[in-house]
C-alpha positions, 0 to 999 in steps of 0.5 A, a space after each residue: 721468222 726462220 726460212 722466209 716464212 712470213 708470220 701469219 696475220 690473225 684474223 680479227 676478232 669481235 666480242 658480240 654477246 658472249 660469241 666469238 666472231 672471226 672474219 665475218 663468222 662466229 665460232 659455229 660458222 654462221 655468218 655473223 648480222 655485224 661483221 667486223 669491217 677494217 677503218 677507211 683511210 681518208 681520201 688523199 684529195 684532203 679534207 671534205 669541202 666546207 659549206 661556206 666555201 664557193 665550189 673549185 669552178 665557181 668564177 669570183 664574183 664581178 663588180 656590177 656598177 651602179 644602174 643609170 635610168 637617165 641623166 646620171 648613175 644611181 650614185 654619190 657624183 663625182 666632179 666629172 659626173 656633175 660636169 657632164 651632166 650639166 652640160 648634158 642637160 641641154 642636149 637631153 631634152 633642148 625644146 623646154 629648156 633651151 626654148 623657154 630659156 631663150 624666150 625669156 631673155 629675148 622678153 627681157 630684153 625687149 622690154 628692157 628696151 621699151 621701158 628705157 626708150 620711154 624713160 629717155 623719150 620722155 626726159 628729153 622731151 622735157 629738157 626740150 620744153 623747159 626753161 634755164 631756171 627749171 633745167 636743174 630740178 627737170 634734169 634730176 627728177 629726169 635722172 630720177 625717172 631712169 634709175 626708177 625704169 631699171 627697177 622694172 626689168 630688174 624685177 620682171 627679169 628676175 621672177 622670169 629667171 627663177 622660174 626657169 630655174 625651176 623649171 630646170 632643177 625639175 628636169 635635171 630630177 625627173 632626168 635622173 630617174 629616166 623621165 622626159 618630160 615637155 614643157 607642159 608637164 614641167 609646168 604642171 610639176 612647178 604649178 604652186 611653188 613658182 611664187 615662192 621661188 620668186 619671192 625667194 629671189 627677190 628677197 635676195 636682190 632686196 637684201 644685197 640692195 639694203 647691205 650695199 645702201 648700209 655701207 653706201 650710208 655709213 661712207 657718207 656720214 663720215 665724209 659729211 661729219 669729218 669733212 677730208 679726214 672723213 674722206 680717206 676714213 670712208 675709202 678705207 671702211 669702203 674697200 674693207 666693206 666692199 671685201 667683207 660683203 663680197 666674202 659673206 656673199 660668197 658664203 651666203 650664196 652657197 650655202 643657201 644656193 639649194 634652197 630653189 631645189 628643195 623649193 620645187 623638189 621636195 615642195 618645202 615651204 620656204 622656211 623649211 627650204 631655207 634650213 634644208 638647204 643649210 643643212 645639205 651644205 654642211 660639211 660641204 661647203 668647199 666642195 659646193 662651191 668649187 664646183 659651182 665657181 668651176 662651172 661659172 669660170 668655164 661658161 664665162 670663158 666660153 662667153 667670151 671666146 665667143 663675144 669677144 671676135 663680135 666685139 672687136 668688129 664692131 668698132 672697124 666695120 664702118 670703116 671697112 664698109 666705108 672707109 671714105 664716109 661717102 655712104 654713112 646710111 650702108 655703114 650704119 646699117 652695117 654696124 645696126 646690123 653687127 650690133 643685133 648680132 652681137 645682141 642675138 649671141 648674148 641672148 644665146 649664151 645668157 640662156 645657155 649659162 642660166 641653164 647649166 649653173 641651173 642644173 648644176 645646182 640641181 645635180 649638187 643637190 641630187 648628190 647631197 641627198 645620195 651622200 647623206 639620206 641614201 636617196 639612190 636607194 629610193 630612186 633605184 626601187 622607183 625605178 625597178 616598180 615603174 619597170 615593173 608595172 606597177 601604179 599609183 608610185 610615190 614621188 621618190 624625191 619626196 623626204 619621206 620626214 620632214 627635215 629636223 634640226 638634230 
């Protein structure tokens, strides 16, 4: 435009029903129901926020670990966690586990002693009494009779450890969920399955005793029908067979190493414990088994380092008490008295290893359960119930079907 003069922007029209309207006005000056207003610009924030986004100051989520009622968090167990919760069975609740534990051994161990006194009592009083042309028949059937006395504490020593096994893989899962229960109670929980657990441990001493009476039989019939050349043929099925039973023990026993749990646990009968147990353990075996050899190899070390000291002494305190052997009645009250030491420590450290190996197999199987059925899910609702106030809860550790073979 010529002198400067701006044009003049026109004003907006809108068509509505045959009438012009102009800014807001038609053409007869009324002002108009729907005037005409100008497009909005979008804001210059950008666009609106979307309803699936979290808003600006909202912090990002944090990571909430796994909640630990007891013993260990409710989870699949790292190698660290199985470790120190076995240890720290024991210190949890020492007076059921370490009280009957100890008990037991120094039953054992008493009658262990009374029985072989007996035995050796009663052959020497015969050997006393009989005549040079009886001796051989007396001391066999004498020989007889002390082999036939180990049977007894061998099998009373055994029932009375696997009730402490038990009584432990009890306490290692009441622990998990925050329970801590006395001695009586635990009784309470085992009463039923205990002479099932026995019969299974017996069933495994009678079994390693038929395989190692097999081997022994099959070495002695080709020494007696080969004569020399049989000889060298029995080392040698010997040492192979001795290599053998060792690897399929090793593989038996873990494998079958839960069966105690899902005994007193899950309350399965032994057949269904038996399978439960190989199933729990597939595709786990080396990991089984690591962990419980790790553990063996740390409680034999450690029975050692204390033992060890004990054991050196012994030998030189009767002539460091007496080095001239003037008084033998102080130097052999020494030596009895280093020995019932000596005696004592074993009996402690025995109880202690049965205890953790026992609770490491508990802890083993807990896990399993959680890696394969989810078993911290059904812990944790449990555990959040029981806060809660509410009664009549389920056993959680109970499968809630019965296992298949699928």
């Amino acid at each position: 435009m010529k002198g400067g003069c701006r044009a003049r922007t026109p004003h907006p029209t809108l068509e509505q029903g045959g009438t012009t309207v102009v800014d807001g006005t038609d053409s007869h000056g009324t002002p108009s129901a729907n005037p005409w207003t100008p497009p909005v610009e979008a804001a210059a924030s950008g666009p609106a926020p979307s309803p699936y986004r979290p808003a600006a100051n909202t912090p990002p989520p944090s990571w909430t670990p796994p909640s630990q009622p007891g013993l260990v968090p409710l989870r699949p167990m790292t190698l660290g966690a199985i470790l120190g919760a076995s240890f720290r069975t024991l210190r949890r609740n020492p007076r059921p586990l370490l009280g009957l534990a100890l008990s037991t051994q120094f039953l054992v161990g008493i009658i262990t002693a009374a029985v072989m006194g007996a035995a050796f009592f009663w052959m020497f009083s015969r050997l006393e009494n009989v005549s040079a042309e009886n001796l051989e028949e007396v001391t066999a059937g004498g020989i007889f009779a002390l082999l036939l006395s180990n049977l007894v504490p061998l099998l009373l020593g055994t029932a009375l450890v696997a009730l402490l096994q038990g009584i432990v893989v009890l306490e290692v899962a009441r622990a998990t969920i925050g329970e801590k229960l006395t001695l009586r109670q635990l009784w309470g929980r085992a009463r039923g399955r205990l002479w099932a657990l026995i019969g299974w441990t017996l069933l495994l001493i009678v079994a390693a005793g038929v395989a190692i009476a097999v081997l022994g039989g099959l070495i002695a019939l080709f020494v007696v029908l080969l004569g020399v050349v049989g000889v060298a043929i029995g080392v040698g099925i010997g040492i192979l067979g001795a290599i053998g039973l060792v690897v399929l023990g090793v593989w038996l026993g873990t494998k079958l190493s839960l069966v105690p749990s899902a005994l007193m646990v899950e309350r399965l009968p032994l057949r269904a414990a038996v399978f439960r147990s190989w199933q729990l353990t597939d595709r786990h075996f080396w990991r089984t088994f690591g962990i419980q050899a790790l553990v063996a190899v740390i409680l034999s070390v450690a029975a050692q380092v204390v033992s060890t000291p004990v054991s050196f002494l012994m030998p030189m305190l009767s002539f460091i008490v007496d080095p001239n052997g003037t008084n033998q009645e102080l130097g052999l009250a020494v030596v009895m008295g280093v020995y019932a030491l000596f005696l004592a420590l074993l009996i402690v450290m025995t109880s202690i290893t049965t205890v953790v190996q026992s609770a490491t197999n508990g802890l083993i199987y807990l896990d399993l359960r959680m890696r394969k059925e989810g078993l911290e899910l059904d812990l944790s609702r449990h555990v959040e119930e029981r806060d809660a106030g509410l009664s009549d809860l389920q056993d959680p550790f109970l499968p809630r079907t019965s296992p298949s073979r699928s």
